[in-house]
TIBA-210652 format. One record per atom (N, C-alpha, C): y, x, z; residue in one letter. Coordinates in steps of 0.02 Angstrom, whole numbers, plus 50000, padded with zeros to 5 digits. Each point is the difference from the previous one (the first is absolute). Last residue first. Example, Ala and Ser with C-alpha at 12.3 -4.5 7.8 and 13.67 -1.06 7.14 Angstrom:
2
498885064250354s 500595004250003s 500554996150037s 497145001549996a 500594995550000a 500605004550000a 
# end
This chain:
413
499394764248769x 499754994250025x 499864993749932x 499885029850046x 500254992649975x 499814995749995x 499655025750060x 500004995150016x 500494995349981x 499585025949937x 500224997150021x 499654992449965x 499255026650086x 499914993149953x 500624995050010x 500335026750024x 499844994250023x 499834992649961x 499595027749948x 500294994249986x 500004992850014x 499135027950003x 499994995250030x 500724995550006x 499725021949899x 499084996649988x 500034991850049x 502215013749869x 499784997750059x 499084995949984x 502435019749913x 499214995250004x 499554997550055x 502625008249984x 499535000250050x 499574997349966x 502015015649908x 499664992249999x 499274999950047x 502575015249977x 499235000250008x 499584993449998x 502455010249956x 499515006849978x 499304997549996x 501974985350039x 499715001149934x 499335005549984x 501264994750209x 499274996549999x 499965000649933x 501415021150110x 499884992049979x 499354997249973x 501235025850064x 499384996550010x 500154991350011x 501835018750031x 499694997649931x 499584996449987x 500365009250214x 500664995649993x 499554997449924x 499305017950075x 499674994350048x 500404994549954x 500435022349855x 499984999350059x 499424990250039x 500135011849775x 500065004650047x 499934999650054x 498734991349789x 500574998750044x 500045003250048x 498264997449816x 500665001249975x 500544998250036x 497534999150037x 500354991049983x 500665001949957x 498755019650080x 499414998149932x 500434993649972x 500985011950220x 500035000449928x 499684998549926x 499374989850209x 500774998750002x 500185004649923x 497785002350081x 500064994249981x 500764998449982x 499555022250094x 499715000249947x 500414991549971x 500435002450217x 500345005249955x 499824999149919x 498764991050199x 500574996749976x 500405002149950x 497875011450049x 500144993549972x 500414996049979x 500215019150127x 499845003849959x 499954992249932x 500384996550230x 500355000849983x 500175003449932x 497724993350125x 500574994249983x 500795003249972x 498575015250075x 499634996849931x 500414995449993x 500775011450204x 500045002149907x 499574998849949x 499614990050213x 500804997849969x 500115007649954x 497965001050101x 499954992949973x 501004999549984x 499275019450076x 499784999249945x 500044994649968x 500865006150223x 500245000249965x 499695001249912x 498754989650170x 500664997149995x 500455002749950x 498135015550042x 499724994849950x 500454991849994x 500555018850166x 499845001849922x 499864996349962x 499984995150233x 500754999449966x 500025002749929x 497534994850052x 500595000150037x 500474998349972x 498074997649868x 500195007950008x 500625000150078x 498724983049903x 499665003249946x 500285006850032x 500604979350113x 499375001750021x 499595004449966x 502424994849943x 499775001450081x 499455002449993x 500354989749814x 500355008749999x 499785000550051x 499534977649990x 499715005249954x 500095007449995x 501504984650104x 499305002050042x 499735002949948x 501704994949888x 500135002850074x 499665002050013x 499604983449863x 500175007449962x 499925004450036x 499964977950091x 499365001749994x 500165006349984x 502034990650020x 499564999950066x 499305002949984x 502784996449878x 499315001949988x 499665001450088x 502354987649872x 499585002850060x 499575000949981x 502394995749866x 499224998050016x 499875003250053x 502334990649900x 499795003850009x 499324999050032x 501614987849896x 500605006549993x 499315003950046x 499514981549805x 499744999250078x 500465005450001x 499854990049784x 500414999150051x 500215002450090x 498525003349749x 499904993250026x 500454997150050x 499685023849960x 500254997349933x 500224991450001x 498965011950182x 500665000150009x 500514998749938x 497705000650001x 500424996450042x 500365001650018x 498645011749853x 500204993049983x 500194995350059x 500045024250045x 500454998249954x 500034992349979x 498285006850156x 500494999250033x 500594998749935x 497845004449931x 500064993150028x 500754999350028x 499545019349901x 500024995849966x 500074994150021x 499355017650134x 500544999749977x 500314993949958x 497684996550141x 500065005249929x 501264999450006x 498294985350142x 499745005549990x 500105006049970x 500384974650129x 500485005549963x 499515008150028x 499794975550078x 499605002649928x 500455007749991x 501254986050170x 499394998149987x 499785004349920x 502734993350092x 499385006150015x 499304994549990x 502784999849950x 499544997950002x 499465005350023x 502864989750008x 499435004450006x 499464999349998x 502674991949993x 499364998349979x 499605005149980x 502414992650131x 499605006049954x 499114997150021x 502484983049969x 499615004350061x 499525003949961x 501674984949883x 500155001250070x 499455002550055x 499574998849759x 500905002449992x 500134998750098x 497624993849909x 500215007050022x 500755002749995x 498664974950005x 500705004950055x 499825006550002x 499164986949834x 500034995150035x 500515001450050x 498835012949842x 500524994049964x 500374997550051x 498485016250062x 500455002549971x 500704993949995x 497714994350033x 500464999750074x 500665005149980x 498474994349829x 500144993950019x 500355001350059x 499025018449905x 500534997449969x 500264992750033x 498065012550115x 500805002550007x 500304996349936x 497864994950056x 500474996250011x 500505001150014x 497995012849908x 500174993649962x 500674995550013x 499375019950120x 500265001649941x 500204992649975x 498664996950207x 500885003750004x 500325002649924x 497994982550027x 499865005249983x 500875003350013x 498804980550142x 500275002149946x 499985006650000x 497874992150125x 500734997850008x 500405001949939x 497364999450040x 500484997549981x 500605000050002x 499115007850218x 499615000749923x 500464995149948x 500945010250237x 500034991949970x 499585002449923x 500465018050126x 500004995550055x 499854993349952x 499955022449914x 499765001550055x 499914991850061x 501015010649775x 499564994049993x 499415001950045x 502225007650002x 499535005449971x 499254996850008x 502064987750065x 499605005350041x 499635005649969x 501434983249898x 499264998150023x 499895005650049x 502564999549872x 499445002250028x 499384996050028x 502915003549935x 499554996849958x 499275001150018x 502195005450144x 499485002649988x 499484996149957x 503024997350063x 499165000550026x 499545003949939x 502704998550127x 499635000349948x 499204998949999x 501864996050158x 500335006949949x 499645000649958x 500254977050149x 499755005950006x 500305004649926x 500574978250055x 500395005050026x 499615006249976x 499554974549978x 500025000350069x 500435007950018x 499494993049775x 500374997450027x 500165000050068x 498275012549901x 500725002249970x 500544994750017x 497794990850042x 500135006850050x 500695003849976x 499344979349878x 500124999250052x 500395006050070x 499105003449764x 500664997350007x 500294998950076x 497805007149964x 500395006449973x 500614996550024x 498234982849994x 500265004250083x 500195007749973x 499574987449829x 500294996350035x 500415003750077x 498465008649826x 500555000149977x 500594996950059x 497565011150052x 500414995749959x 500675000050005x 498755015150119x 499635000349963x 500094993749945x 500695021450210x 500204993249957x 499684998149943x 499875019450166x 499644993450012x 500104994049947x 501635016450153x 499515003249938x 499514993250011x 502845002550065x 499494997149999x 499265003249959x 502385010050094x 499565000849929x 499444995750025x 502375010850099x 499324996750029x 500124997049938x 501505021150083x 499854995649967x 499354996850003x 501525008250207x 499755002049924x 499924996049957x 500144998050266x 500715001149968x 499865000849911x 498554983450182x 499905006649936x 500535000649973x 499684981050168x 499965005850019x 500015004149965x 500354981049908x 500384999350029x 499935010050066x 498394991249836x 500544999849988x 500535002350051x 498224991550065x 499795008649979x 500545001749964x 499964977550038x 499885002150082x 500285007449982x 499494984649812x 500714999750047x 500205006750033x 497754996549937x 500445004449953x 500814999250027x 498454986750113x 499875005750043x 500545003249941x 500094981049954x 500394997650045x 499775008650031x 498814991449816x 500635000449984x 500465000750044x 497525004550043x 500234994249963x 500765005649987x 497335002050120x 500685003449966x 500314993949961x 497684998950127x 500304994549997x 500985001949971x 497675014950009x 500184993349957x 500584994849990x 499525025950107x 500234992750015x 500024995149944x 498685022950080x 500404997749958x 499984993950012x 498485015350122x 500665001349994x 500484996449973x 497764996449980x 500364999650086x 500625001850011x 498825001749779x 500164991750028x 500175000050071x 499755022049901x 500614995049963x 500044996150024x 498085011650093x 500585002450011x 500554997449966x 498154994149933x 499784995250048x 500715002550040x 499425009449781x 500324992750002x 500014998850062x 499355022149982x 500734997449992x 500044993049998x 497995005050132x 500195002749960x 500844997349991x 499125011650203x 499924992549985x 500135000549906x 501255013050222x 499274995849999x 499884996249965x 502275010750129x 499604998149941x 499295001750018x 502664996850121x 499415000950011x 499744999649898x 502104999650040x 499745003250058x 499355001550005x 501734996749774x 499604997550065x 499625006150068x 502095001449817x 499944993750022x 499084998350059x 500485022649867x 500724997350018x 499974993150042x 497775017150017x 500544995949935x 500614997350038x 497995023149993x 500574995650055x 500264994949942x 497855018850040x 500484994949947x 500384997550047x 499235024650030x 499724992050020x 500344996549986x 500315026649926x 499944993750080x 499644994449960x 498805017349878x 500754999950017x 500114995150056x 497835006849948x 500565005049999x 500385000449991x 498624983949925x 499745000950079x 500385005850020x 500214990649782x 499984997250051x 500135000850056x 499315017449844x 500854997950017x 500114993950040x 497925005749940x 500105005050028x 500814999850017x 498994984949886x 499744997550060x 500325006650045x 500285000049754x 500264995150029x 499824998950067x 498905016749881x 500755002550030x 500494994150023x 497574998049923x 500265002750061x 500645000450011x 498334990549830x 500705000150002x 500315001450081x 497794994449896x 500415003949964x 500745002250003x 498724989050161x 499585003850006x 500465004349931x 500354976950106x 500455005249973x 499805008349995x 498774976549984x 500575003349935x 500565006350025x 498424994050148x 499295003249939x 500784998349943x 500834991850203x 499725009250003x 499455000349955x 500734978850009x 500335003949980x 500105007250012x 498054984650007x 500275000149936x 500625004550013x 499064996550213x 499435003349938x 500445000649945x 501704993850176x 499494998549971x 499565003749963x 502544999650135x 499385003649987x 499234996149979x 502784992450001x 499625001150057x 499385003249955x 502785000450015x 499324999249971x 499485002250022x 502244986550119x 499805005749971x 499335001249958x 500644984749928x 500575004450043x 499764999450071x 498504993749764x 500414998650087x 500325004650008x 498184992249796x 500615001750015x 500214998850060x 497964992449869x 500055002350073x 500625006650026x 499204991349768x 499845007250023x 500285001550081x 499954978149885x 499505001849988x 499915009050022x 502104988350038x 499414997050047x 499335000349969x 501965008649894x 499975003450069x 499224996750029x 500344991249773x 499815009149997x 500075001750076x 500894981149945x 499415000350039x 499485005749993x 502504984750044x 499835008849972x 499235001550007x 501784978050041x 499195001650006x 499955006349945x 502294994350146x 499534999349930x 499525001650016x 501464994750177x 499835003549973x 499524998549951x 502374983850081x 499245004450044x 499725004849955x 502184993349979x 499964997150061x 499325003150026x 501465008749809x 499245005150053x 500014993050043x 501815004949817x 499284994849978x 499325003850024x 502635007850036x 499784992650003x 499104997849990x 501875017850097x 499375000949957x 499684993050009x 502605018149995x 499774994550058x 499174997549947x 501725024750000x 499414994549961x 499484993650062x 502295016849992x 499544996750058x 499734997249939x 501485022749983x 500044993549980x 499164998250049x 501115017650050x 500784998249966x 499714994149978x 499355018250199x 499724996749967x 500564994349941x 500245012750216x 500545005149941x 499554993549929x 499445002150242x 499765005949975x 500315001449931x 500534980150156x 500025007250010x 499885005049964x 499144979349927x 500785001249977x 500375006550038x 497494995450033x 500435002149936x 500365001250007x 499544990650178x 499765007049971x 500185001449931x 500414977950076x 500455003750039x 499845008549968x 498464983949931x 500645000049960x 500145003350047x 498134999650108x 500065003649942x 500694999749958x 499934987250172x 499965005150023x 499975003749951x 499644978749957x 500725001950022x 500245006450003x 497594993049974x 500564998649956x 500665001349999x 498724998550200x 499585004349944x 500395002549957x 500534980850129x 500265006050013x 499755003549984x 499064981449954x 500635001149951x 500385005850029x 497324992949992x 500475003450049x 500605000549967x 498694994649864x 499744992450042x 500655001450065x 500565013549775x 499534996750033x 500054996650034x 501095006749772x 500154998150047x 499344999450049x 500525020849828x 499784993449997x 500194994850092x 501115020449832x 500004994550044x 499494995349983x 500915024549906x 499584994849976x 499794997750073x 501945019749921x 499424999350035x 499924990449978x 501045025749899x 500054992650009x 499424997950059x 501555023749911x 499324997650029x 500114992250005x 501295022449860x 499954994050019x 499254997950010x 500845024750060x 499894995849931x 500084993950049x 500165018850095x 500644999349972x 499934995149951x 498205005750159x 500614999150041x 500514999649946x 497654997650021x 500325001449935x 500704998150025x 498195003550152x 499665001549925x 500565000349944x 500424991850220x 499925008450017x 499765002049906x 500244977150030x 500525002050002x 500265006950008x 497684991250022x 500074999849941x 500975002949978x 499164999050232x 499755003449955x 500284999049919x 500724983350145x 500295004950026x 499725006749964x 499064978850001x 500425001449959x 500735007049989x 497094999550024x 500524997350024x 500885000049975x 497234998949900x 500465004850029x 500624999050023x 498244986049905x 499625004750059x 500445006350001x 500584973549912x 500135007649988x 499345003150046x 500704976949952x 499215001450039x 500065006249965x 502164993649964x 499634996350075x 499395001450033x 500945012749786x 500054995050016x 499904998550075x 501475016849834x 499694996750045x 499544993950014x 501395012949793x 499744993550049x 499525001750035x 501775016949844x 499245000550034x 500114991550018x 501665009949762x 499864996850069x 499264998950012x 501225021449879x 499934993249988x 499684996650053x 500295024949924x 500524995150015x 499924991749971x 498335018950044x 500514999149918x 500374994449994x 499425010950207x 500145007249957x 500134995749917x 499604984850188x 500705004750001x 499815003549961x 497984988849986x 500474996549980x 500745004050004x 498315010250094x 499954999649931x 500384996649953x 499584998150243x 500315010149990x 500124999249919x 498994978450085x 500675000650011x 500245006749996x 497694995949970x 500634995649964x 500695002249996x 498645011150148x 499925003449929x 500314995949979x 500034991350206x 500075006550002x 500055002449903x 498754982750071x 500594999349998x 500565003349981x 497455007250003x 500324994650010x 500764998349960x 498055018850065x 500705002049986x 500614992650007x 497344998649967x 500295002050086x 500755002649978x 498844983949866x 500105007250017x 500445000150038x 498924979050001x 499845001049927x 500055009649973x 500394988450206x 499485000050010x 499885002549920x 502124999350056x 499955005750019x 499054997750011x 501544980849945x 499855004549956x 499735009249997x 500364974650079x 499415004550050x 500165005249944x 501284982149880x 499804999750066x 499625005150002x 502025000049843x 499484999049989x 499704999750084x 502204995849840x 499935002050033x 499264998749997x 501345011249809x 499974993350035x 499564999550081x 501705016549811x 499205002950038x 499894990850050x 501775002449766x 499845004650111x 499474997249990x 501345000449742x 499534999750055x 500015000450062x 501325009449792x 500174990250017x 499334997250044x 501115026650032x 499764994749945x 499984993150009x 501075013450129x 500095005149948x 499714997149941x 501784987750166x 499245001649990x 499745004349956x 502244991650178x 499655001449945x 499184999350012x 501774980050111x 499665008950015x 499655002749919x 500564976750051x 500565003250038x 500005006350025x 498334988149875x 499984996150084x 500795003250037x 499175011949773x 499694992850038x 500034999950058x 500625015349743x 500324997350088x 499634995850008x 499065019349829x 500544993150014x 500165000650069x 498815019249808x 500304997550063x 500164992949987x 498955012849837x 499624995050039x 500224999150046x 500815013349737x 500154996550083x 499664996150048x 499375017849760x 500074990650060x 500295002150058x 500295013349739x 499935001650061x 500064991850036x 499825003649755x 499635007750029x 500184998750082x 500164979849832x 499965001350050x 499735005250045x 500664989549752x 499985003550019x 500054998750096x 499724983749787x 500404999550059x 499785005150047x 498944992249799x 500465004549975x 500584999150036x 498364981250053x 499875006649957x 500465002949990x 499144983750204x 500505000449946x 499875007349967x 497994983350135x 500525006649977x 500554999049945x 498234983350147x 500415000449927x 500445005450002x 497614991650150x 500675003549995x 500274999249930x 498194986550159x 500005000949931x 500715005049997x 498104994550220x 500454999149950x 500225003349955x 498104993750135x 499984994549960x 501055002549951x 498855013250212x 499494999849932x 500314998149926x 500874993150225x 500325004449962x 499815004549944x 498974978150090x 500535000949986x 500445003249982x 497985002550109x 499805000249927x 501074996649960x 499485004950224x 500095007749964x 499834999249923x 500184981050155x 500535004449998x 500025006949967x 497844985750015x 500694997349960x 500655002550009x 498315007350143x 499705003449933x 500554996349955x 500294995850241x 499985007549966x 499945002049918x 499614974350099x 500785005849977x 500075003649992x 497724995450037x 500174996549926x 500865001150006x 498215005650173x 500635004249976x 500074999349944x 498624986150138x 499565004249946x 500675005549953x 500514997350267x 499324994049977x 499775003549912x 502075013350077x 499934996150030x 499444996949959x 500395023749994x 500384995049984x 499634992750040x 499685032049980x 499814992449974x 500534995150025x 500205024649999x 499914999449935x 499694989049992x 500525011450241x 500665003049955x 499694995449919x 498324999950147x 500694996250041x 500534999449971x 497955012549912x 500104995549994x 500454993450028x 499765024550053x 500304996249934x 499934995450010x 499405003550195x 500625004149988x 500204996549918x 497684997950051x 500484995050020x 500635001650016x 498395015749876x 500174992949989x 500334996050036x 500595024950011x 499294995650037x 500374991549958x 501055024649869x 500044994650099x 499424995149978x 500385015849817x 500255006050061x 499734994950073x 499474990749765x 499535007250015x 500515001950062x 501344983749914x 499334997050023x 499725004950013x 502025008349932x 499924996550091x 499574997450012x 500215008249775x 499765005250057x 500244997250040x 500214985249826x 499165003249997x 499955004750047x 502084988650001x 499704997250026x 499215003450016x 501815012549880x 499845000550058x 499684996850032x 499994996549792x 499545004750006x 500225001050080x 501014981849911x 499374999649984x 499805005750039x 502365004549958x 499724995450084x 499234997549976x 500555017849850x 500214995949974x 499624998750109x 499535019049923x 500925000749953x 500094992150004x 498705020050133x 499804991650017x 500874999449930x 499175023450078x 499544996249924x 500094993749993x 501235011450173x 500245001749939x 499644996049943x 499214998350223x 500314996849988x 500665002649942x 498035013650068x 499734989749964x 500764997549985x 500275023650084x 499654998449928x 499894993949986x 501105005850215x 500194999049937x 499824998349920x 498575000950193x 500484993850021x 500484999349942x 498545018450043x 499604996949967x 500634993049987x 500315025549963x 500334995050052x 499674994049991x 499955018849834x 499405000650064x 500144996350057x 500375001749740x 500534998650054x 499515000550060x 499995014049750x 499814996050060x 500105000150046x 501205006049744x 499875001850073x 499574993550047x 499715001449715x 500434996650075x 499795002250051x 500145014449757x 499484995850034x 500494997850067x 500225001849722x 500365000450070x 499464997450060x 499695004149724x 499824997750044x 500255004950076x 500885004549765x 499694992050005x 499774998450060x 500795023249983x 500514994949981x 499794994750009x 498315014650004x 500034999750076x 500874993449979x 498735007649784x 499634995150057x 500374999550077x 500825014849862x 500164993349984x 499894994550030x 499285021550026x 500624998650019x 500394995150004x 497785006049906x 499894999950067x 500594997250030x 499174993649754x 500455007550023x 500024998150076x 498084990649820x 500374997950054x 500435006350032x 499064998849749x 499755000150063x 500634999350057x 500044988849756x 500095006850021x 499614998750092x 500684982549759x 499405002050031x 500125007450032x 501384981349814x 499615006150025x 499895000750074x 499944978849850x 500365000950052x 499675009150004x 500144983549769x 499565003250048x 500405003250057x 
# end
């Protein structure tokens, strides 16, 4: 029989601690967000459907989006046991520079329509946890800014080639002034994906006003209120705009890029240059043969080519193939810490995150940036000691098996 006494007051106050309230509304959500999911759940409630949905959708029925993330869904870890690991290391080297973790910030377009802080916050966020910002081309903050943003950290910038090649040019020159260390050259834009979340919510640069989108942004003032109260967008590469983004890609972007412009960009970019875009095996070899410093395993963030390969699925095969002579990197799907460890378990020396990012962006500013890389880093940490290894270095393909929901048929004659 359990004895039985009345509740001693003193006791009672021992057991229950009450939690100071945070009266900061910005801090409070984004303390409660413990996983990039939940920041996604507060950048949808904070920005106007077509803001998100620019950032959160994918190309035609975004069957790559959803197979890249089901890929890292899909993997299997093998922990070593009774291989103590009280403290991780998540530094490495890439590109001929440190890193604090095995991540940067990838590059993203119009990104100051999504929050107004933009670029700007990426990049203040990335220097403080030392690790690499990208730029991109269809930046909405310049390159010269973003370099005001994180004057001691490493900044990259992201090339696309246009119709105007002095466009192009011009921007490399900028960078490399501004101290910029690696050039992500961007293969798989000749033209623009059919994104059609934009062209059902009448997406444009600039955005334009409709019944529907002043009745969505009726909950959500403070996005329109910052809009319209800070300067006026500016992008790195074009002059004019009007129109939605695809119709702005296809005027801008040159289909006709080959092997002879990478020459070209080469040859101008004192740094290191990183093909992004790559998506077979073949043209990995090829491009590591022609020189470059390393590439980018990637679909776009299954933004441009539906169907296309899955970047997890085809880092071992480009590992095999030439990761002993050039650095192999991947981005697409990457949602969770975890994802980033099983690749680099798999070979890759280092990832990019783009959606995560924005997610923080648009959940909280530079706050909610720097939220989104301490969840990822809180992740990495955890997953690395749960595998029983200290450092980057340790992590091998024994740790991880890729189940795979999709298995090519093969054909015979």
């Amino acid at each position: 029989m359990v004895t039985r006494q009345l509740p001693r007051p003193a006791e009672l106050l021992e057991l229950m601690q009450f939690k100071r309230p945070e009266f900061n509304g910005r801090k409070r959500r984004l303390e409660a967000a413990l996983t990039i999911a939940d920041l996604r759940v507060i950048a949808k409630r904070r920005t106007p459907n077509a803001a998100f949905d620019y950032t959160d959708g994918a190309a035609e029925g975004e069957i790559s989006l959803h197979r890249a993330r089901q890929a890292f869904e899909d993997v299997e870890f093998h922990p070593d046991v009774l291989r103590p690991a009280p403290e991780v290391d998540t530094s490495c080297e890439i590109l001929g520079g440190p890193s604090a973790l095995p991540f940067g910030i990838a590059p993203t377009g119009f990104t100051r329509l999504m929050q107004t802080e933009g670029e700007s916050a990426g990049a203040s966020a990335a220097g403080a946890a030392g690790i690499p910002f990208t730029l991109s081309t269809l930046g909405t903050t310049s390159i010269e800014d973003v370099k005001a943003a994180n004057p001691m950290g490493r900044n990259w910038f992201q090339l696309y080639v246009m119709r105007q090649r002095e466009i192009s040019f011009g921007l490399v020159e900028r960078a490399a002034k501004a101290g910029f260390d690696t050039l992500q050259f961007t293969v798989d834009t000749p033209v623009a994906g059919a994104r059609l979340r934009d062209k059902r919510n009448g997406f444009s640069i600039p955005p334009q006003l409709t019944l529907g989108t002043i009745i969505n942004a009726i909950p959500r003032p403070w996005w329109w209120i910052d809009f319209l109260t800070t300067p006026k967008l500016e992008f790195a590469s074009l002059s004019t705009t009007g129109g939605t983004v695809g119709e702005l890609l296809n005027a801008a972007m040159d289909p006709t890029i080959s092997y002879d412009d990478l020459d070209l960009i080469r040859s101008m970019w004192p740094g290191k240059l990183v093909v992004k875009g790559v998506q077979n095996v073949a043209d990995a070899a090829r491009l590591v043969d022609s020189g470059v410093d390393g590439i980018i395993l990637s679909n776009h963030g299954g933004r441009q080519l539906d169907r296309a390969p899955v970047p997890f699925h085809l880092l071992p095969q480009v590992v095999r193939e030439v990761g002993k002579d050039a650095t192999i990197m991947v981005d697409t799907g990457i949602m969770n810490g975890a994802d980033i460890v099983a690749s680099l378990a798999l070979g890759a020396k280092f990832t990019l995150i783009g959606r995560a990012y924005l997610y923080g962006l648009m959940a909280g500013g530079r706050q909610g940036v720097d939220r989104t890389i301490t969840i990822l880093r809180s992740e990495i940490e955890r997953t690395m000691a749960l595998l029983g290894v200290s450092t980057l270095a340790e992590l091998q393909p024994r740790h991880v098996t890729q189940l795979r929901h999709l298995v090519p048929i093969t054909v015979t004659s």
